[in-house]
C-alpha positions as CSV (number, residue, x, y, z in Angstrom):
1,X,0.0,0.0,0.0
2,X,1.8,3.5,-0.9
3,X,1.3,6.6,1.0
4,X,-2.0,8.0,-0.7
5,X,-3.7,5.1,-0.1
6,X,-2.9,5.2,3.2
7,X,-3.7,8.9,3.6
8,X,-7.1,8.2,2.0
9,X,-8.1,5.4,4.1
10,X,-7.2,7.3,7.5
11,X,-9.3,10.3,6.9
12,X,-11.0,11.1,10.2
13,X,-14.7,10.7,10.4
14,X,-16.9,13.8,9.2
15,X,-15.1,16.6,10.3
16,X,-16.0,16.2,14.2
17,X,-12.6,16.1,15.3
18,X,-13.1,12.9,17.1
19,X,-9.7,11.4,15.5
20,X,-11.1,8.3,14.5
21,X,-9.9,6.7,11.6
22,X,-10.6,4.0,9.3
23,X,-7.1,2.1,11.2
24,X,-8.7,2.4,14.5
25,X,-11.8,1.2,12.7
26,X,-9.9,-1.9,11.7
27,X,-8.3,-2.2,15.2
28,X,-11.7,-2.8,16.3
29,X,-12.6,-5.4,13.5
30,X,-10.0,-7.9,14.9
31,X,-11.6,-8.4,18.6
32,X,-15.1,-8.5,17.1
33,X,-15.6,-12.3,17.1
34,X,-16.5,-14.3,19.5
35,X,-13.4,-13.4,22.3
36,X,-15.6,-9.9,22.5
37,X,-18.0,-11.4,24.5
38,X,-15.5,-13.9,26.9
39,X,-15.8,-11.1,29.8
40,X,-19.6,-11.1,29.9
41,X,-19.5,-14.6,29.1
42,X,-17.8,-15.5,32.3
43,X,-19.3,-13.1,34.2
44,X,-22.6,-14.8,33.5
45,X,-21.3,-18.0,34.2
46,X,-19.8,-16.9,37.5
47,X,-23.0,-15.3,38.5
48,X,-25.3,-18.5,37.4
49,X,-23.3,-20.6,39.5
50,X,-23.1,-18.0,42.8
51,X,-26.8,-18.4,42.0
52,X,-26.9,-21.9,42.3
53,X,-24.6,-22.5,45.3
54,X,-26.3,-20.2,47.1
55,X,-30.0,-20.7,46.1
56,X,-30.4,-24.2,44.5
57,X,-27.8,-26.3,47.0
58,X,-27.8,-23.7,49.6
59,X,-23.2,-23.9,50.3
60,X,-23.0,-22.4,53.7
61,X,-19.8,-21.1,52.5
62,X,-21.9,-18.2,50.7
63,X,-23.0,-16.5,54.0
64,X,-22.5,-13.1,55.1
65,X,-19.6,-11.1,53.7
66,X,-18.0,-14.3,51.3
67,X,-21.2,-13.8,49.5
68,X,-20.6,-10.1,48.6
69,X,-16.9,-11.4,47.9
70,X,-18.1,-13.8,45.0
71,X,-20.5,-11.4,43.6
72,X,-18.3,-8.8,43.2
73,X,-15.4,-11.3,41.4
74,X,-18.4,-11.9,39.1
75,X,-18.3,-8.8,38.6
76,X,-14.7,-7.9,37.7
77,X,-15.0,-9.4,34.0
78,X,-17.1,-6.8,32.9
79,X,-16.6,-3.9,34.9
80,X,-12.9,-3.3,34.8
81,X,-12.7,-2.7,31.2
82,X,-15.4,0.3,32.3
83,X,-13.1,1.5,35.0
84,X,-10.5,1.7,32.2
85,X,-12.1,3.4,30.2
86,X,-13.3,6.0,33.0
């Protein structure tokens, strides 16, 4: 790819001054399969299964403040990335 080409394809979007560019664009093409959705993916399956320990067979290890412990690893998957961005 020469230079014009690549000047043409990193023209920023309408004139907002946003900065983003067709590369970034591209960037963001690469994690769009399935590994976009691992965090929220093990989130959900940590969550289902604090769920069922601590509804469906009732763990006594899930009492008190180790409850709010497990949750909140749950959460970690998807809510770093937010603090990151933050």
């Amino acid at each position: 790819m020469d230079q014009q080409e690549r000047k043409d394809q990193d023209i920023a979007c309408g004139g907002c001054g946003c900065s983003y560019t067709y590369a970034s664009f591209q960037e963001g093409k690469e994690r769009a399969g399935w590994r976009r959705y691992l965090p929220a993916g093990i989130s959900f399956l940590l969550l289902l299964a604090g769920l069922a320990a601590d509804h469906i067979f009732g763990f006594s290890f899930l009492t008190g403040p180790a409850r709010l412990y497990y949750y909140g690893i749950a959460y970690l998957p998807v809510g770093v990335p937010v603090w990151k961005e933050v």
